[in-house]
PDB file of the backbone (N, CA, C, O) and the ligand in Angstrom, with CONECT records:
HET     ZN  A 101       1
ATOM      1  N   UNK A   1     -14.519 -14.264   5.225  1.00  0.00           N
ATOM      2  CA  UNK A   1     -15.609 -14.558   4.285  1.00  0.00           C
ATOM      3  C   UNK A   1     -15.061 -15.070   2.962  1.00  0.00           C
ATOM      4  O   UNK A   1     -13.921 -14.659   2.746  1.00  0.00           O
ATOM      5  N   UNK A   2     -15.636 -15.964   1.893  1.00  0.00           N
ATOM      6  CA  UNK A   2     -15.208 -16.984   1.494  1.00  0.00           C
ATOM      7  C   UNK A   2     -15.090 -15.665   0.177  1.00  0.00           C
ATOM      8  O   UNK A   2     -14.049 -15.337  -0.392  1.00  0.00           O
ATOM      9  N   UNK A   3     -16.377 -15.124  -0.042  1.00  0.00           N
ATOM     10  CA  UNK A   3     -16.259 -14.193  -0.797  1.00  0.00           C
ATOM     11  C   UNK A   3     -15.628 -12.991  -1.341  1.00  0.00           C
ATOM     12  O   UNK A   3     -15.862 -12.443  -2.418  1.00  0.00           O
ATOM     13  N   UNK A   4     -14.634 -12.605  -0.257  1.00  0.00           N
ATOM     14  CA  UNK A   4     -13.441 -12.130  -0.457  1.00  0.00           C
ATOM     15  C   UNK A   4     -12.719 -11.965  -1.223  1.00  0.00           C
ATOM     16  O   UNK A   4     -12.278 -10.968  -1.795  1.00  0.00           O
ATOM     17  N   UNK A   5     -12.410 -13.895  -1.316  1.00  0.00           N
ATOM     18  CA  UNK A   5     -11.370 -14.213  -1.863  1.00  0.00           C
ATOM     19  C   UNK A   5     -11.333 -13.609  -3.250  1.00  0.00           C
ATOM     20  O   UNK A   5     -10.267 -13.015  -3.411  1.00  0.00           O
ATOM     21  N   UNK A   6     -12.144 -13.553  -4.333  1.00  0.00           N
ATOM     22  CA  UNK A   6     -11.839 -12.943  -5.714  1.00  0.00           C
ATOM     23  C   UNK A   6     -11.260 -11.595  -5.873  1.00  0.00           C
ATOM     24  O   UNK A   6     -10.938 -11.009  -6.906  1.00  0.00           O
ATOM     25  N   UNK A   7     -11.190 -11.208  -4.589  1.00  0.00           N
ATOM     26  CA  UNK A   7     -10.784  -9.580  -5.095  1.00  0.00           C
ATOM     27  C   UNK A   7      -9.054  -9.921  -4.710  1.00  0.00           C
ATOM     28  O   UNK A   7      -8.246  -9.014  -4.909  1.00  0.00           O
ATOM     29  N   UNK A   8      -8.586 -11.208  -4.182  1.00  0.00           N
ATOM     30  CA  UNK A   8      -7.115 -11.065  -4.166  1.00  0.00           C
ATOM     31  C   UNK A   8      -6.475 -10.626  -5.645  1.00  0.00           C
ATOM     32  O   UNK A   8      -6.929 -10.213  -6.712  1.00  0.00           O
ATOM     33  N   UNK A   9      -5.147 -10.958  -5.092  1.00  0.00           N
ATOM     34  CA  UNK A   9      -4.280 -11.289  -6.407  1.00  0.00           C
ATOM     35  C   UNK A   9      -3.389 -11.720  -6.039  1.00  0.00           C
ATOM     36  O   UNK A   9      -3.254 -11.725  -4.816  1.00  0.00           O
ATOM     37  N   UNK A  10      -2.328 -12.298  -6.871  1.00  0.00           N
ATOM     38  CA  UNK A  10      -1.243 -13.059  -6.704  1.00  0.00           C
ATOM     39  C   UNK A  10      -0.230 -12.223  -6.798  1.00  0.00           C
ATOM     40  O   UNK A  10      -0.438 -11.532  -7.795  1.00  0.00           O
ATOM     41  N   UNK A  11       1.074 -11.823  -6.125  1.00  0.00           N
ATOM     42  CA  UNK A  11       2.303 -11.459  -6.288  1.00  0.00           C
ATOM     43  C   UNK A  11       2.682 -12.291  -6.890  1.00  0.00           C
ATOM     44  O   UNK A  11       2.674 -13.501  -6.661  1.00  0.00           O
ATOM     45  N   UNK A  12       3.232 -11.457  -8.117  1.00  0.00           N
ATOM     46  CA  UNK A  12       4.206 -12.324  -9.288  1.00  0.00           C
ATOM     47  C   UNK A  12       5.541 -12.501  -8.952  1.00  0.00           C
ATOM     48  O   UNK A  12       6.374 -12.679  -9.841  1.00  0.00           O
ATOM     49  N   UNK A  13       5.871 -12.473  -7.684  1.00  0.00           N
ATOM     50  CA  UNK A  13       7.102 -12.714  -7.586  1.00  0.00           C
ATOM     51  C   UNK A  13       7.555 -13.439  -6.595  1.00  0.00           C
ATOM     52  O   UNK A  13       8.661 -13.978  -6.638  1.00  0.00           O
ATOM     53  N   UNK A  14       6.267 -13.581  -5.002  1.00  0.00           N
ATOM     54  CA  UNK A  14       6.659 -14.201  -4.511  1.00  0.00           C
ATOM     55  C   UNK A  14       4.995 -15.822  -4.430  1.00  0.00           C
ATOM     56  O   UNK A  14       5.028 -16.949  -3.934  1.00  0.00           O
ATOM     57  N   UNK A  15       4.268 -15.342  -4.904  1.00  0.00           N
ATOM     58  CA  UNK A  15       3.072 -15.707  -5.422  1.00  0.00           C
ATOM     59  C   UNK A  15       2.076 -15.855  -4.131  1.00  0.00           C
ATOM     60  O   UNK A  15       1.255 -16.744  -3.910  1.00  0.00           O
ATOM     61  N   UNK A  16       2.275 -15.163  -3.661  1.00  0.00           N
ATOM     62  CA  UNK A  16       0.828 -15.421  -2.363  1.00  0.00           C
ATOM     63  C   UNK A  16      -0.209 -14.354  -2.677  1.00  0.00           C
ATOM     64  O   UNK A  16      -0.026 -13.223  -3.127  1.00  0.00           O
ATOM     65  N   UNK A  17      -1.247 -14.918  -2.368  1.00  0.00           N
ATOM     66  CA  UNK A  17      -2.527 -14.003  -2.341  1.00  0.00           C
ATOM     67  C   UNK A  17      -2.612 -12.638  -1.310  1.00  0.00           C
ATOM     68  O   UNK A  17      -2.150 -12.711  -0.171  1.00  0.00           O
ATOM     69  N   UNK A  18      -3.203 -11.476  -1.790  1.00  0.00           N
ATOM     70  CA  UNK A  18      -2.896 -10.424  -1.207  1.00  0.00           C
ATOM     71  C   UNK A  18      -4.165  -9.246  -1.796  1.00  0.00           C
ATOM     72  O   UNK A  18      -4.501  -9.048  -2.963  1.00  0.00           O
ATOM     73  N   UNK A  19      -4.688  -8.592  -0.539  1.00  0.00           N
ATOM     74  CA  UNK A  19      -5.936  -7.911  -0.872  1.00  0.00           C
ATOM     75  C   UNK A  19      -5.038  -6.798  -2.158  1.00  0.00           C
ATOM     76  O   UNK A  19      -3.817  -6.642  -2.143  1.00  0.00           O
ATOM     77  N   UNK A  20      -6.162  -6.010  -3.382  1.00  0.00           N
ATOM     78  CA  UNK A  20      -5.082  -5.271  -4.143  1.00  0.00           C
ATOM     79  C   UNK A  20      -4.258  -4.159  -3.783  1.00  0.00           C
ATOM     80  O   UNK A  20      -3.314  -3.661  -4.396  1.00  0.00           O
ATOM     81  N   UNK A  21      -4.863  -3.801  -2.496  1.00  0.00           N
ATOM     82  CA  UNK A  21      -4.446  -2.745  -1.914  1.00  0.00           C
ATOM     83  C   UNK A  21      -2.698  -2.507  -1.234  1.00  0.00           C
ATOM     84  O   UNK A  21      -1.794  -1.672  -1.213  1.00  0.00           O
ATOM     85  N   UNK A  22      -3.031  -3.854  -0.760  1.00  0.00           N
ATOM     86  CA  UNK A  22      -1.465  -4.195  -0.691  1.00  0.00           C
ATOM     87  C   UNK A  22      -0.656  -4.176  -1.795  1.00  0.00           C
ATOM     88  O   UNK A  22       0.467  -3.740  -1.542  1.00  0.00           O
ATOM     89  N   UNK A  23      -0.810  -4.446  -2.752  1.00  0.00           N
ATOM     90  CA  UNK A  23      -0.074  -4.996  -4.039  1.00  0.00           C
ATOM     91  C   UNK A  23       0.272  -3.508  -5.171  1.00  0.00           C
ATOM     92  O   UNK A  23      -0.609  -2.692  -5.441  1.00  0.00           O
ATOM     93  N   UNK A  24       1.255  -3.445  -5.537  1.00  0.00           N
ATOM     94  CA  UNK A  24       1.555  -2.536  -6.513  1.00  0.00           C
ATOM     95  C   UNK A  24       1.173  -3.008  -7.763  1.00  0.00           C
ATOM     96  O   UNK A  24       1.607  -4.112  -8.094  1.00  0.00           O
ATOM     97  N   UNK A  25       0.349  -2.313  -8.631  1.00  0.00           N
ATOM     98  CA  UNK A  25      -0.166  -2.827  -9.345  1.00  0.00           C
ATOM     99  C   UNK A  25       0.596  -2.341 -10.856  1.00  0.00           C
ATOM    100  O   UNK A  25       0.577  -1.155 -11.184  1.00  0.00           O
ATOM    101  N   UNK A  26       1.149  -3.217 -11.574  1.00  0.00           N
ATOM    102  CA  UNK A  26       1.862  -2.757 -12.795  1.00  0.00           C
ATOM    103  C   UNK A  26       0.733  -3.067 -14.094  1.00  0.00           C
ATOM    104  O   UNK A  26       0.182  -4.144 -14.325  1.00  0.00           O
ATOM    105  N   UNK A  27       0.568  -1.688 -14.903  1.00  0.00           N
ATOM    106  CA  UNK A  27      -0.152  -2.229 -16.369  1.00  0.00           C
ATOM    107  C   UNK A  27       0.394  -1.361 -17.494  1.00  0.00           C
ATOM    108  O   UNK A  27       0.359  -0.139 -17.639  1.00  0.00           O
ATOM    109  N   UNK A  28       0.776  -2.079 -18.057  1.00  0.00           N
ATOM    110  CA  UNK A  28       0.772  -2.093 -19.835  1.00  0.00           C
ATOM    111  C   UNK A  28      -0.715  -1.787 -20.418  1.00  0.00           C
ATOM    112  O   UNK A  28      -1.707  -2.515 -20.443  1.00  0.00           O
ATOM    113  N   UNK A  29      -0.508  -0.352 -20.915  1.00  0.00           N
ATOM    114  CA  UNK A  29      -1.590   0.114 -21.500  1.00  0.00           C
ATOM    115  C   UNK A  29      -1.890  -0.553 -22.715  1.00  0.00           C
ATOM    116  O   UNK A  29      -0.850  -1.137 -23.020  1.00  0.00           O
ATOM    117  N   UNK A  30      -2.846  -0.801 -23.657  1.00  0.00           N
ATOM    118  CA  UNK A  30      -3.419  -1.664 -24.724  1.00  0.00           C
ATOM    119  C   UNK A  30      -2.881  -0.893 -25.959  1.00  0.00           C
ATOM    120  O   UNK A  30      -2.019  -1.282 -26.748  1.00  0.00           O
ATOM    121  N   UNK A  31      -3.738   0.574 -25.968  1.00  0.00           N
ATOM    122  CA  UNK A  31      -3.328   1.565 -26.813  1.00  0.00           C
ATOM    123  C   UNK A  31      -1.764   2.241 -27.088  1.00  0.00           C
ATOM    124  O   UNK A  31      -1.138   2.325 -28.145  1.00  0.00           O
ATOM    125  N   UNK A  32      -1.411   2.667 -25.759  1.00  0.00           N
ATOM    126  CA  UNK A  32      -0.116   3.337 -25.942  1.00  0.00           C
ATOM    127  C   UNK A  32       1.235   2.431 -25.661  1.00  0.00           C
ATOM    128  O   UNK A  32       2.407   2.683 -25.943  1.00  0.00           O
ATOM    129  N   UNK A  33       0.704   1.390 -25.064  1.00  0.00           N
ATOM    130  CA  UNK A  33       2.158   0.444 -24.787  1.00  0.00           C
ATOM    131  C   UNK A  33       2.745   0.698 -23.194  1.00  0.00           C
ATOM    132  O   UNK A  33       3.354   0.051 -22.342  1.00  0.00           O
ATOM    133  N   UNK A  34       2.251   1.846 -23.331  1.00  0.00           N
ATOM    134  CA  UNK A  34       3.091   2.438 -21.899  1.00  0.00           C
ATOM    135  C   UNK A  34       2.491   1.452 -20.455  1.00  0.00           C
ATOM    136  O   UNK A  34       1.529   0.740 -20.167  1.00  0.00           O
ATOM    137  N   UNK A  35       4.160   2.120 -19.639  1.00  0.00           N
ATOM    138  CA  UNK A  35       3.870   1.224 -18.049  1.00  0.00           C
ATOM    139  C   UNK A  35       3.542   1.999 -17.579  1.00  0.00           C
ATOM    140  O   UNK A  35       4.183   3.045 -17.479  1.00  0.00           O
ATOM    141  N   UNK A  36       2.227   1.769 -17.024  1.00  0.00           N
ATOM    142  CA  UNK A  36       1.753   2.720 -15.523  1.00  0.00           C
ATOM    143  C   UNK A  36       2.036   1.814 -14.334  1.00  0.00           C
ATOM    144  O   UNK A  36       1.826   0.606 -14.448  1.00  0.00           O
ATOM    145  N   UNK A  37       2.692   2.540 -12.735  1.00  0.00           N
ATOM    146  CA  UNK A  37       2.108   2.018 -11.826  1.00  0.00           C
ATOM    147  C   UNK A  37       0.797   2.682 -10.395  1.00  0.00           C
ATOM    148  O   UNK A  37       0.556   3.685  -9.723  1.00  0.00           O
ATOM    149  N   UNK A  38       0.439   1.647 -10.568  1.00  0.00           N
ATOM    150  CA  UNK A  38      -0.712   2.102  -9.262  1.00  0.00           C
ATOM    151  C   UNK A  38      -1.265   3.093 -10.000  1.00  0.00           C
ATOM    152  O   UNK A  38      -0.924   4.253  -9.768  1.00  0.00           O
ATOM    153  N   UNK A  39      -2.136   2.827 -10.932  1.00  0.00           N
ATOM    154  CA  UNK A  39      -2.956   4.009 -11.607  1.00  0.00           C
ATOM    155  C   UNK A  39      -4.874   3.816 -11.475  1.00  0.00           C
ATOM    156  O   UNK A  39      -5.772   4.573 -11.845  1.00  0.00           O
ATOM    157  N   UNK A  40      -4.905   2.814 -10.963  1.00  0.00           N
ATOM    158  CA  UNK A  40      -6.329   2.302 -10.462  1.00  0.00           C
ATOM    159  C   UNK A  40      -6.519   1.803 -11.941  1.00  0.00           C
ATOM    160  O   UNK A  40      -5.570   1.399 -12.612  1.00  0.00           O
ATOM    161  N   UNK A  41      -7.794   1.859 -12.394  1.00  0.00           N
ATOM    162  CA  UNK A  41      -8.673   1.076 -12.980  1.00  0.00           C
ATOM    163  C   UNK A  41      -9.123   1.698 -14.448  1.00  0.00           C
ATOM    164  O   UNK A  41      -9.796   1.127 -15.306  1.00  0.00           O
ATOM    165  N   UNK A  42      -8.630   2.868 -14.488  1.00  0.00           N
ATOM    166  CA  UNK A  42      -9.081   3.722 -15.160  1.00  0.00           C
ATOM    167  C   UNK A  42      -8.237   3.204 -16.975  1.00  0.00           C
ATOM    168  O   UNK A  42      -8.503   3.608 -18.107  1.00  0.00           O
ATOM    169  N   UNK A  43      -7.454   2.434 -16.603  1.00  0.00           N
ATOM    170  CA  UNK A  43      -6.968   2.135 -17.509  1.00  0.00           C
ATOM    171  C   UNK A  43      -7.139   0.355 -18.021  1.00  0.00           C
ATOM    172  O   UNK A  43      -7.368  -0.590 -17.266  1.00  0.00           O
ATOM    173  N   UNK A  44      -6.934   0.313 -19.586  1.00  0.00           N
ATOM    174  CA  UNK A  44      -7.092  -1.113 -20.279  1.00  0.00           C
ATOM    175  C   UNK A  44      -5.521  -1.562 -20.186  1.00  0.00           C
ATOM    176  O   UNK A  44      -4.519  -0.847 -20.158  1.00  0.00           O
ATOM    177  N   UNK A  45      -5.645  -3.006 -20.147  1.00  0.00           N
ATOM    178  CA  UNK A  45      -4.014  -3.348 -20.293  1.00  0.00           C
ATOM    179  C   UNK A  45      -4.308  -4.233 -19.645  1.00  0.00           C
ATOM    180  O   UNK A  45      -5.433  -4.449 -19.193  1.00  0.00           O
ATOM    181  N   UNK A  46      -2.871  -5.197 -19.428  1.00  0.00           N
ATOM    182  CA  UNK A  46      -2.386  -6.086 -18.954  1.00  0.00           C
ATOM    183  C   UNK A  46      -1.527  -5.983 -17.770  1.00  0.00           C
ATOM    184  O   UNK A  46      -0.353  -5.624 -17.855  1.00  0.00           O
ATOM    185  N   UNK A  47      -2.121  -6.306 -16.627  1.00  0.00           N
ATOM    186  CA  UNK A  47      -1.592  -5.773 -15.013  1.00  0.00           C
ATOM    187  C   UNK A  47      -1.111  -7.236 -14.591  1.00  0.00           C
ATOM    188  O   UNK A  47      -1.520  -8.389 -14.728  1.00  0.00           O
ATOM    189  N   UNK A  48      -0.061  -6.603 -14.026  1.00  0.00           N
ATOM    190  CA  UNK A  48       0.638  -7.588 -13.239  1.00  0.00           C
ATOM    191  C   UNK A  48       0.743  -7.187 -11.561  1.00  0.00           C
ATOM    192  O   UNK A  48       0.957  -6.004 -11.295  1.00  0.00           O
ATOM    193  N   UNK A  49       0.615  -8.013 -10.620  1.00  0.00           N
ATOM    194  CA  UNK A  49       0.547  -7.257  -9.225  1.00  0.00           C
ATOM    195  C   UNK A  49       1.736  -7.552  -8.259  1.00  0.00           C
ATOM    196  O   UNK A  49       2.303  -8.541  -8.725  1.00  0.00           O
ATOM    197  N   UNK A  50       2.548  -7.024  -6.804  1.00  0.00           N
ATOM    198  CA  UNK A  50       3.730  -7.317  -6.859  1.00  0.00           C
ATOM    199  C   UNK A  50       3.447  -6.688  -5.404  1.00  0.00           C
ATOM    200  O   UNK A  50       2.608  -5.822  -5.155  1.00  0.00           O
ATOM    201  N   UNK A  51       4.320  -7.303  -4.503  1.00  0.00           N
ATOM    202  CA  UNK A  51       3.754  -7.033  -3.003  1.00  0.00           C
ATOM    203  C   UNK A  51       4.475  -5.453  -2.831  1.00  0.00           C
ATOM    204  O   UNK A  51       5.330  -5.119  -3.651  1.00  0.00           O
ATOM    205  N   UNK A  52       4.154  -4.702  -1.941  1.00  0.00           N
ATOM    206  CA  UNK A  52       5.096  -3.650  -1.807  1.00  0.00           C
ATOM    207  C   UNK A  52       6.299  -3.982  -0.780  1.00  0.00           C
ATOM    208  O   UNK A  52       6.261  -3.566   0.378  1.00  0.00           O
ATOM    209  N   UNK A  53       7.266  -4.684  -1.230  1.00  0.00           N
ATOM    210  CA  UNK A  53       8.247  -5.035  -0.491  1.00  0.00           C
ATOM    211  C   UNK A  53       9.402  -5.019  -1.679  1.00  0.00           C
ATOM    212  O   UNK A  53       9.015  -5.209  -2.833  1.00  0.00           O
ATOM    213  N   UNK A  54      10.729  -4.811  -1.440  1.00  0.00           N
ATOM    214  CA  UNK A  54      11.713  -4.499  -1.945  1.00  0.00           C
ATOM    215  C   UNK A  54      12.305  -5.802  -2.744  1.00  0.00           C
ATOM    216  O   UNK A  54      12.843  -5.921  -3.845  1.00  0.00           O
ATOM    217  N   UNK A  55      11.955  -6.762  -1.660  1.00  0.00           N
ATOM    218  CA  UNK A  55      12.197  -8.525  -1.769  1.00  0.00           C
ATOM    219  C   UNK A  55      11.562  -8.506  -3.052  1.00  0.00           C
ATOM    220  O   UNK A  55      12.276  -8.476  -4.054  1.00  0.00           O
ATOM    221  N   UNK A  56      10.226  -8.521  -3.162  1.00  0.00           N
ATOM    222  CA  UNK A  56       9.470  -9.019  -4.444  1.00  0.00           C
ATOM    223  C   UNK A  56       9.530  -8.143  -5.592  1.00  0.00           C
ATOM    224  O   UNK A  56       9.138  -8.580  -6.674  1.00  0.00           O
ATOM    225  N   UNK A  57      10.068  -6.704  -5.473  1.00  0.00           N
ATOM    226  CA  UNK A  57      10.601  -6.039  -6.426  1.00  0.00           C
ATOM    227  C   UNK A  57      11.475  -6.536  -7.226  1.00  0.00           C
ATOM    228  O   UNK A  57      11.136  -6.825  -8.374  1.00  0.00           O
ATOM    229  N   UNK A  58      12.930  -6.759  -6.730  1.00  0.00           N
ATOM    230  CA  UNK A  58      13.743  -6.571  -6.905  1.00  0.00           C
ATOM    231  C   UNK A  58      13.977  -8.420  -7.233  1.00  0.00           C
ATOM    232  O   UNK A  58      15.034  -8.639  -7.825  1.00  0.00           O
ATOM    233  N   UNK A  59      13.285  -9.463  -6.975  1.00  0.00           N
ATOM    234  CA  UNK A  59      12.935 -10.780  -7.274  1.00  0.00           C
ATOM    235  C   UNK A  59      12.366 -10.751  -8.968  1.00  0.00           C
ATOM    236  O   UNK A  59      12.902 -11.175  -9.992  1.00  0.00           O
ATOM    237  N   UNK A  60      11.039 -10.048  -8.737  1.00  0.00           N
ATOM    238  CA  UNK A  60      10.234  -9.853 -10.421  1.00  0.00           C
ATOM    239  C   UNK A  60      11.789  -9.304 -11.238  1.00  0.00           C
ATOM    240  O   UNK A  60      12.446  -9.982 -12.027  1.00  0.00           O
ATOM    241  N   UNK A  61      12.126  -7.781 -10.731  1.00  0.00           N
ATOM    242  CA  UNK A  61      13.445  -7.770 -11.940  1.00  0.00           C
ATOM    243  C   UNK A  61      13.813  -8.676 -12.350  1.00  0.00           C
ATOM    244  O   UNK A  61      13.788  -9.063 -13.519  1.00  0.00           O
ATOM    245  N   UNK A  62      14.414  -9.397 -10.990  1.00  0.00           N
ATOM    246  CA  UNK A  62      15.570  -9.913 -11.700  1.00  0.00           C
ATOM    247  C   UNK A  62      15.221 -11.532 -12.646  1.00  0.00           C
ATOM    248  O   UNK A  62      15.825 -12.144 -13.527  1.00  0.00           O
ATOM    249  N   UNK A  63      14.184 -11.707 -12.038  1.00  0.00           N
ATOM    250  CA  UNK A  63      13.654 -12.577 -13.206  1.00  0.00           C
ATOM    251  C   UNK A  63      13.105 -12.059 -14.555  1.00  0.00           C
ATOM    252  O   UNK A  63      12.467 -12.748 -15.351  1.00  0.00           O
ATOM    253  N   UNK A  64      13.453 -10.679 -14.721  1.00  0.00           N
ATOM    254  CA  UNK A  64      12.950 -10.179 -16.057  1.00  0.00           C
ATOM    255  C   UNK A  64      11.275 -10.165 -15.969  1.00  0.00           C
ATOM    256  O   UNK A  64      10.592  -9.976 -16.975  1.00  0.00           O
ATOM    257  N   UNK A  65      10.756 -10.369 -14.770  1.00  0.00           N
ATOM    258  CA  UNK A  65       9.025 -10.265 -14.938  1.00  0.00           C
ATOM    259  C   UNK A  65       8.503  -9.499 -15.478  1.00  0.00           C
ATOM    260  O   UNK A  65       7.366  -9.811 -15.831  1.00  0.00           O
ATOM    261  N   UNK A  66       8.979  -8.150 -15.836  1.00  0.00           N
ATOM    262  CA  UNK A  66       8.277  -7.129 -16.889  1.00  0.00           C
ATOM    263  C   UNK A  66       8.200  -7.419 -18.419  1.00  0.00           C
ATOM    264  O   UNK A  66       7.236  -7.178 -19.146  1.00  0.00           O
ATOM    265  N   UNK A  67       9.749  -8.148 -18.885  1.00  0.00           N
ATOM    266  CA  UNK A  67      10.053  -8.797 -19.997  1.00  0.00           C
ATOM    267  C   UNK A  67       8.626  -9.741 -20.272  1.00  0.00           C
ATOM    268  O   UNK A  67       7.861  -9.628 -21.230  1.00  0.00           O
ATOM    269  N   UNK A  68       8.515 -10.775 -19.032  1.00  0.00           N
ATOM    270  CA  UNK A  68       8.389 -12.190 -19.063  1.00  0.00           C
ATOM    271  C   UNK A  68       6.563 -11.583 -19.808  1.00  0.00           C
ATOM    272  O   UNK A  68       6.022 -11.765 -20.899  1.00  0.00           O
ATOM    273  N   UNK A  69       6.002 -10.597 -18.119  1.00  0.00           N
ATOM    274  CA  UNK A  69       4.793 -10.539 -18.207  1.00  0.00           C
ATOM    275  C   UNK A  69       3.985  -9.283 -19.277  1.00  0.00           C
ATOM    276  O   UNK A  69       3.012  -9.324 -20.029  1.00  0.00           O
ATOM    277  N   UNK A  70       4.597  -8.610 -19.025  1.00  0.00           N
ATOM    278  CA  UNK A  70       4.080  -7.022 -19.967  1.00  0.00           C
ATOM    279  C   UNK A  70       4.468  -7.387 -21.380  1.00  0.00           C
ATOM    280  O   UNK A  70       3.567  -7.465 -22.216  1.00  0.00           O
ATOM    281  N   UNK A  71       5.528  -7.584 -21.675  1.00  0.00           N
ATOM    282  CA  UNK A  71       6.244  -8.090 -23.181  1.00  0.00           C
ATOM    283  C   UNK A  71       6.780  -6.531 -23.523  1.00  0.00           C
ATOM    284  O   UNK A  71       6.613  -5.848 -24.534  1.00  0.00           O
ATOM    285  N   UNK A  72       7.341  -6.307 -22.537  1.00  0.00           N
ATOM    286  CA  UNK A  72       8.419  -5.319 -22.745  1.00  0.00           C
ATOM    287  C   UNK A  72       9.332  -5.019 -22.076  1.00  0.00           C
ATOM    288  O   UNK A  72       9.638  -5.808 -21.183  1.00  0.00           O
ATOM    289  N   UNK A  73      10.139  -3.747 -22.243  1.00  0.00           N
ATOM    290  CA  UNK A  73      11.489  -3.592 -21.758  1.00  0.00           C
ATOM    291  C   UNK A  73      11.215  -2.962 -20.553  1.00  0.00           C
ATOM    292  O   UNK A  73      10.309  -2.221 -20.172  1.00  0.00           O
ATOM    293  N   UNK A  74      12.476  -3.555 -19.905  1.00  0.00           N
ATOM    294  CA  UNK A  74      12.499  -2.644 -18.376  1.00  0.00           C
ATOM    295  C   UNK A  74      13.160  -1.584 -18.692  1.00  0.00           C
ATOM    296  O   UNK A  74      14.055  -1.501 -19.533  1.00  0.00           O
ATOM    297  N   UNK A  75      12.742  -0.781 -18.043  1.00  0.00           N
ATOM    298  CA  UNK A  75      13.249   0.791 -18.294  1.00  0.00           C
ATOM    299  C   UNK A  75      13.816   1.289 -17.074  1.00  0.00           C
ATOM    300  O   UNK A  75      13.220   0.862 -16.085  1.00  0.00           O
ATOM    301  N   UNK A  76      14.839   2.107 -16.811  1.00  0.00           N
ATOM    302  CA  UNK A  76      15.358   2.867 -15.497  1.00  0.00           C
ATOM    303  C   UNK A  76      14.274   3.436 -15.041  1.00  0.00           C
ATOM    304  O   UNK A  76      14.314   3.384 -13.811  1.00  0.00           O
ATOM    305  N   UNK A  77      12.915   4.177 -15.573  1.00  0.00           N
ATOM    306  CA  UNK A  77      11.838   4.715 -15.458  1.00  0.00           C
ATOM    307  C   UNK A  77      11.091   4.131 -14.724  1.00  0.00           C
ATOM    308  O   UNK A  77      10.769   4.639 -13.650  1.00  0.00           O
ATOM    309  N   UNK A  78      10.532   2.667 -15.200  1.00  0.00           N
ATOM    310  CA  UNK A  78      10.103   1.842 -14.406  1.00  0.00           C
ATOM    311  C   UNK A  78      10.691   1.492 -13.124  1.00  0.00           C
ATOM    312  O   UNK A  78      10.168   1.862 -12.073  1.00  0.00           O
ATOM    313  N   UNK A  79      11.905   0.697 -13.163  1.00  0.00           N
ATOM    314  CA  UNK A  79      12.636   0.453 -11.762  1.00  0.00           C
ATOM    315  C   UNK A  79      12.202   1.599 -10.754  1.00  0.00           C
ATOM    316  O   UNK A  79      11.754   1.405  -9.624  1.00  0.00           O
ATOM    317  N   UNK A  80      12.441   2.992 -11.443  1.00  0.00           N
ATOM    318  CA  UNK A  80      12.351   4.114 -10.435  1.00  0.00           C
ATOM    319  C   UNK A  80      10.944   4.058  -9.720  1.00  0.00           C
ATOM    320  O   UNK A  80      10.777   4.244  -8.514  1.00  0.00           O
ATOM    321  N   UNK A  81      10.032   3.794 -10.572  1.00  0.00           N
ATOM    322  CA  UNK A  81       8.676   4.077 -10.356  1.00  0.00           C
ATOM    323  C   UNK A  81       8.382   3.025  -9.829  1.00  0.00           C
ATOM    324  O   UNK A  81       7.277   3.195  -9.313  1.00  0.00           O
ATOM    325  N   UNK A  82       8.721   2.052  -9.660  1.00  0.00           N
ATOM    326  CA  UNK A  82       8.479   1.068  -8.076  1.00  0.00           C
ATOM    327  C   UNK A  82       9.092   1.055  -7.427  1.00  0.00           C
ATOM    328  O   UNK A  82       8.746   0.290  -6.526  1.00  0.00           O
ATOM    329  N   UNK A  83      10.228   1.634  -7.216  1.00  0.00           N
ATOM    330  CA  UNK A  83      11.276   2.294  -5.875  1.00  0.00           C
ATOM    331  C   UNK A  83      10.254   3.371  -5.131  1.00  0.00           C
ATOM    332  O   UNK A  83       9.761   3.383  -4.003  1.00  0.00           O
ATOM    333  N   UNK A  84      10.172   4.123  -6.080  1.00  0.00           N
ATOM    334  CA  UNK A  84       9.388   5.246  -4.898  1.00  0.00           C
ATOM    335  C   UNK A  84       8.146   4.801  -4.543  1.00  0.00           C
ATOM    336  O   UNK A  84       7.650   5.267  -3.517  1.00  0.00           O
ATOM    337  N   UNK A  85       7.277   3.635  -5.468  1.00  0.00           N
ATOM    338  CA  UNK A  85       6.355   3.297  -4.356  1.00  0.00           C
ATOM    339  C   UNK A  85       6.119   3.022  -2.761  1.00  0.00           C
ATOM    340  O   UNK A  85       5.308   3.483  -1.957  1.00  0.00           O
ATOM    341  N   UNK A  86       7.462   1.815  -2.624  1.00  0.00           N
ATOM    342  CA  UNK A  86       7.854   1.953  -1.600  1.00  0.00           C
ATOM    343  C   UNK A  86       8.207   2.942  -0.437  1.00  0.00           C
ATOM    344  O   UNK A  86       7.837   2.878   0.735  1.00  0.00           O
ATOM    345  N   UNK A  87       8.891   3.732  -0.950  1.00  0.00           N
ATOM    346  CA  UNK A  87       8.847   5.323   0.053  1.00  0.00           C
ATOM    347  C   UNK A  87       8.120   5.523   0.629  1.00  0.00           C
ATOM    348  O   UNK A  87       8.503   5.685   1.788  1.00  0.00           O
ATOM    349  N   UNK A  88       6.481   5.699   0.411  1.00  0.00           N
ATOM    350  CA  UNK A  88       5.319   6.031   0.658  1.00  0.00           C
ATOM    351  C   UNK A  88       4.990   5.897   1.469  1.00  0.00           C
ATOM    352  O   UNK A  88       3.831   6.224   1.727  1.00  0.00           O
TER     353      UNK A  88
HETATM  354 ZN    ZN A 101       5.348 -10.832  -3.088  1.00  0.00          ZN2+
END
């Protein structure tokens, strides 16, 4: 259904469309600055989305995509916290 389509999103790393469910969802809170991942909706910010695969992880790093897209620093915190998404 054609209508679908708006609820994709793009992986920022390898860029294909992908329902959100698939996608790890990274946001930069408005207020506190802080990175959440996969925190649903409940929060304001600037989200970036990222397939759950190690490939497109570890691709966004290394292009600095947190730098590029959030406008902040990567943190060991972060890295960790999309490592263990994967686990799951
Ligand atoms: Zn991807």
């Amino acid at each position: 259904m054609k209508e679908d389509r708006k609820f994709l999103r793009q992986c920022a790393a390898c860029k294909s469309y992908k329902q959100k469910e698939d996608l790890i969802r990274i946001t930069k809170d408005y207020k506190t600055e802080k990175i959440h991942i996969n925190l649903g909706n409940e929060i304001n910010g600037r989200s970036v989305y990222l397939c759950k695969s190690e490939e497109c992880i570890n691709k966004f790093l290394s292009k600095k995509g947190i730098e590029h897209y959030l406008k902040t620093k990567t943190t060991e915190n972060i890295k960790e916290k999309l490592y263990t998404v994967l686990k799951k």
